[in-house]
C-alpha positions as CSV (number, residue, x, y, z in Angstrom):
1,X,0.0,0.0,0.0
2,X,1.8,3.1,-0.6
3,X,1.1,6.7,0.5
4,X,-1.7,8.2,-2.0
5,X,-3.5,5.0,-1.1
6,X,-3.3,5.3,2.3
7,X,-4.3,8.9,2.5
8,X,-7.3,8.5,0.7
9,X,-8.4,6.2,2.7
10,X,-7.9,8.2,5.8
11,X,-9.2,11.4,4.1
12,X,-12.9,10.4,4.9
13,X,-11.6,10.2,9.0
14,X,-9.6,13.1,8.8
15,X,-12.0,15.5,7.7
16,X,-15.3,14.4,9.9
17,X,-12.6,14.4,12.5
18,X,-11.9,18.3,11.7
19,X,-15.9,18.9,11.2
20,X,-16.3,18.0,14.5
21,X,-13.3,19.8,16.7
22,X,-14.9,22.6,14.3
23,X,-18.3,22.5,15.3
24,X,-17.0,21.8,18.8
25,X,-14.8,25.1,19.1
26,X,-17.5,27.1,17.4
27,X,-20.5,26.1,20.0
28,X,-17.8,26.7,23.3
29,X,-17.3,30.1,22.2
30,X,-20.5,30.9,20.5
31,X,-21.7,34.3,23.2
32,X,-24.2,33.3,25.6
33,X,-26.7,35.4,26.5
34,X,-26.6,37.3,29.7
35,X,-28.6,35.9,33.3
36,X,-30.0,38.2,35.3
37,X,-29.4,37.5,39.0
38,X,-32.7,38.2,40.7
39,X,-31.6,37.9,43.6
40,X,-29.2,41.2,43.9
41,X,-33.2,42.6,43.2
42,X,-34.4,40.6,46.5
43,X,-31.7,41.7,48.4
44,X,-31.5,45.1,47.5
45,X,-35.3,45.6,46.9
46,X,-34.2,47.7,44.4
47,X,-35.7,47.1,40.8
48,X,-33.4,45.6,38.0
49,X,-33.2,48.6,35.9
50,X,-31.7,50.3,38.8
51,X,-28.2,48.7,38.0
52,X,-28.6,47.6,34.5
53,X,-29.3,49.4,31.3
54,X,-32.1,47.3,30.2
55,X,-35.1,47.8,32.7
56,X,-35.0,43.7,32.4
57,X,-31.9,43.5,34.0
58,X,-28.9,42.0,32.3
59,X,-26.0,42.8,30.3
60,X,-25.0,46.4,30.3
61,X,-25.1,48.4,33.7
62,X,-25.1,51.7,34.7
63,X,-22.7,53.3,36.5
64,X,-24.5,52.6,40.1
65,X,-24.9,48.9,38.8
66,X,-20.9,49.4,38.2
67,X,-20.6,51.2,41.7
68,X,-22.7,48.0,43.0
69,X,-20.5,45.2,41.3
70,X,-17.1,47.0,42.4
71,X,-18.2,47.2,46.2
72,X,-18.6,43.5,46.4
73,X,-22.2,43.8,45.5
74,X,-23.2,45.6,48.7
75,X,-24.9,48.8,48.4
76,X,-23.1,50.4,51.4
């Protein structure tokens, strides 16, 4: 069996073989959406939109959400 031979046999492996670590890598660093932590709101009674741009809560915050997150996450 020489080389050509042998490669085209393993061609078929090798390439589902990269499909796969591809499809791998690009769903572990695909972005996630952001979670909210409703509990900071429980604990704070303080509505969501206080810290966070979006009145939902989640991904962006303001500068007292930044204030928040830089003091531990304790309000005083």
């Amino acid at each position: 069996m020489d080389a050509c031979t042998t490669l085209r046999k393993l061609a078929p492996a090798l390439l589902s073989a990269a499909a796969a670590a591809a499809l791998v890598a690009a769903t572990s660093f695909a972005p996630r959406p952001a979670a909210a932590k409703p509990e900071f709101a429980a604990q704070t009674k303080l509505p969501c939109g206080q810290c966070h741009v979006s009145p939902a809560g989640g991904g962006a915050l303001k500068p007292f959400g930044q204030k928040f997150k830089d003091n531990g996450y304790k309000l005083k």
